[in-house]
N, C-alpha and C positions, 0 to 999 in steps of 0.2 A: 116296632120298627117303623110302622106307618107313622108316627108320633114324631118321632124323629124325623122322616122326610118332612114332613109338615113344616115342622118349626124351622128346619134349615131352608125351605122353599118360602117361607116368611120371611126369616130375617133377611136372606138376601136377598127375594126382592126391595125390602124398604129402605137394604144400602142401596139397592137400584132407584128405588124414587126419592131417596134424598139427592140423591147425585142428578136425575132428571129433575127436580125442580128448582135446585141449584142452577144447572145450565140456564132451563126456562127464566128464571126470574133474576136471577144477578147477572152481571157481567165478567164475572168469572171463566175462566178458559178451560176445557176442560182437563188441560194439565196440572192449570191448578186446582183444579178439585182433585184430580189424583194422589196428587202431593199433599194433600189438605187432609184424606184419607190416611195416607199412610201413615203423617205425622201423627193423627188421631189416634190409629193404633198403638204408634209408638207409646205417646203420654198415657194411653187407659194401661196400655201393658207394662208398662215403667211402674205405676201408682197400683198395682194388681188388681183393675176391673178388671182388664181385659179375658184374662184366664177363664174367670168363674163363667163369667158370657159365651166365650166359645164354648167350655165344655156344655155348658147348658142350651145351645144354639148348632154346635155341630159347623157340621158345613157351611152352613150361611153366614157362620164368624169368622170359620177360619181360611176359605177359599177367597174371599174379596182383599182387594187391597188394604185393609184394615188387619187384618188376619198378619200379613204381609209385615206391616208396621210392628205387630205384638210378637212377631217370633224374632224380627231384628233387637227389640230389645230385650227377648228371654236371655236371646244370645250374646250382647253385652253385658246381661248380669252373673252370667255363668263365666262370662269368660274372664270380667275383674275380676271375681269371686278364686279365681284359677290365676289367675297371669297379671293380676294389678290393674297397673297402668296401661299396659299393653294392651289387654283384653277392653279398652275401648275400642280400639281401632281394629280389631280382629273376630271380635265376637260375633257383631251383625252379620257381617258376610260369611262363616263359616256357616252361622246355623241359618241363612237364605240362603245357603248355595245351591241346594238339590232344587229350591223351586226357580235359580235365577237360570242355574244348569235345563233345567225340563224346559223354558220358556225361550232357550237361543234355540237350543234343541228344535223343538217342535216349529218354530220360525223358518229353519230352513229349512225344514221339509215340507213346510205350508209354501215356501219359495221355490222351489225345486217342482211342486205337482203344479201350482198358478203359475197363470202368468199373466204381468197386469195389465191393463188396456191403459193407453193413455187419455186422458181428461182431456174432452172436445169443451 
């Protein structure tokens, strides 16, 4: 078990420092590194790296925005696999919805207990 925390407390730091030295050294926004990420996920999980990496990285694969990107595209492959054509436009968002659902979620009740100062 200790194995396992290691190697997720790994890899996601090194999505963390790819994404910090991204900021530091390009002039990239860090939106678009987010979207940069996701996309990544999507093509490794499209092309089936992404899989083998998370199951072998755990958490650190599959909690970052990368993770994010590979289960939107499990989920359009399940869903043309299922629904054709449809199952483009359907796929992604079913199988992100529990994590898009926890993340409004958890939003307004981070809004409801803060409250924000305004920027002097």
């Amino acid at each position: 078990m200790l194995v396992s925390f290691l190697k997720a407390f790994i890899v996601g730091g090194l999505f963390c420092v790819i994404g910090q030295v991204l900021i530091d050294l390009t002039h990239l926004t860090p939106a678009k590194i987010l979207v940069s990420y996701v996309v990544a996920g999507v093509v490794l999980g499209a092309v089936g790296v992404y899989g083998p990496f998370a199951e072998w990285a755990g958490a650190g694969a599959t909690v970052p925005l990368t993770g994010f990107g590979n289960i939107l595209a499990q989920g359009v492959k399940e869903a043309v696999a299922k629904k054709s054509v449809l199952g483009i436009f359907t796929g992604g968002m079913t199988a992100g919805a529990a994590g898009v659902s926890a993340a409004v979620i958890f939003a307004l009740l981070a809004a409801l207990v803060f409250r924000p100062k305004a920027k002097s």
